[in-house]
Structures are given as C-alpha cells and as structure tokens.
N, C-alpha and C positions, 0 to 999 in steps of 0.2 A: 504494500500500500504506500509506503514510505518512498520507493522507488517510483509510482506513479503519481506522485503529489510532488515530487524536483521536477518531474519531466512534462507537468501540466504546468508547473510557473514557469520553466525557461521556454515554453512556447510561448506563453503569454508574454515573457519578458520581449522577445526575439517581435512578437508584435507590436509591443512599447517601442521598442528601439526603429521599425521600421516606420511607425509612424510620427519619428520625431520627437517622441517624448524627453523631457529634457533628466527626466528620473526612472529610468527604467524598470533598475530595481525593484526600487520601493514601491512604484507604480504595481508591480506583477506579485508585490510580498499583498497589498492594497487589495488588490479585486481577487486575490482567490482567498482572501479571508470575508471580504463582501459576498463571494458566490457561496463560502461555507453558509454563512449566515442567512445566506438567501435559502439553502436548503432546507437547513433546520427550521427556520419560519414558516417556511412554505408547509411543512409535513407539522408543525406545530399549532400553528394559527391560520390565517387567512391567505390564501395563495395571493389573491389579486395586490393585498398589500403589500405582500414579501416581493411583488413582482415591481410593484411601482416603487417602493423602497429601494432596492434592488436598480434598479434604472436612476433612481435621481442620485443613489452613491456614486453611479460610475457615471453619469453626468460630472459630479463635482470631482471625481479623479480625474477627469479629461479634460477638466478646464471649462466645461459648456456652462 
C-alpha cells in the first residue's frame, strides 16, 4: 500500500511540475491528503459535500 501511495504523489507531483507549479512538492504532499479526506467524507457523510469541498481545496491549491 505504502508503495502505491509514493507512486500516486510522484505522479501527481510530475503533474504539478508540468503545469508550472511553483511548489511541487508540497502541492502533491496537499491534494493527496485533500483526496484522502475526500474519501473518508464521502463514505462518512454526504458525498455531494465531500465533492464540493473536495473541489474548492484544490481550487485554493491551484491558485483559482
């Protein structure tokens, strides 16, 4: 598991990077702790929230 959770942020990073982002990194450390949490909310409470929530984190990770 531990092996597919490096090799899901260094893609995500490898997308940070190609789109310019000026933090790559932490951008890719950022949204796949946003998508865990999107998980667990989603399977916890109300999907639509977890989704809209979910959208305006990575809104404000991106700058928009």
């Amino acid at each position: 598991m531990l092996d597919h959770r490096t090799w899901y942020q260094d893609v995500i990073r490898d997308g940070f990077v190609q789109a310019g982002h000026a933090r790559p990194d932490d951008a890719a450390r950022r949204y796949v702790m946003l998508r865990d949490g999107a998980m667990i909310a989603g399977m916890l409470g109300d999907v639509t929230t977890a989704q809209r929530t979910f959208a305006a984190g990575l809104d404000d990770l991106l700058g928009n």
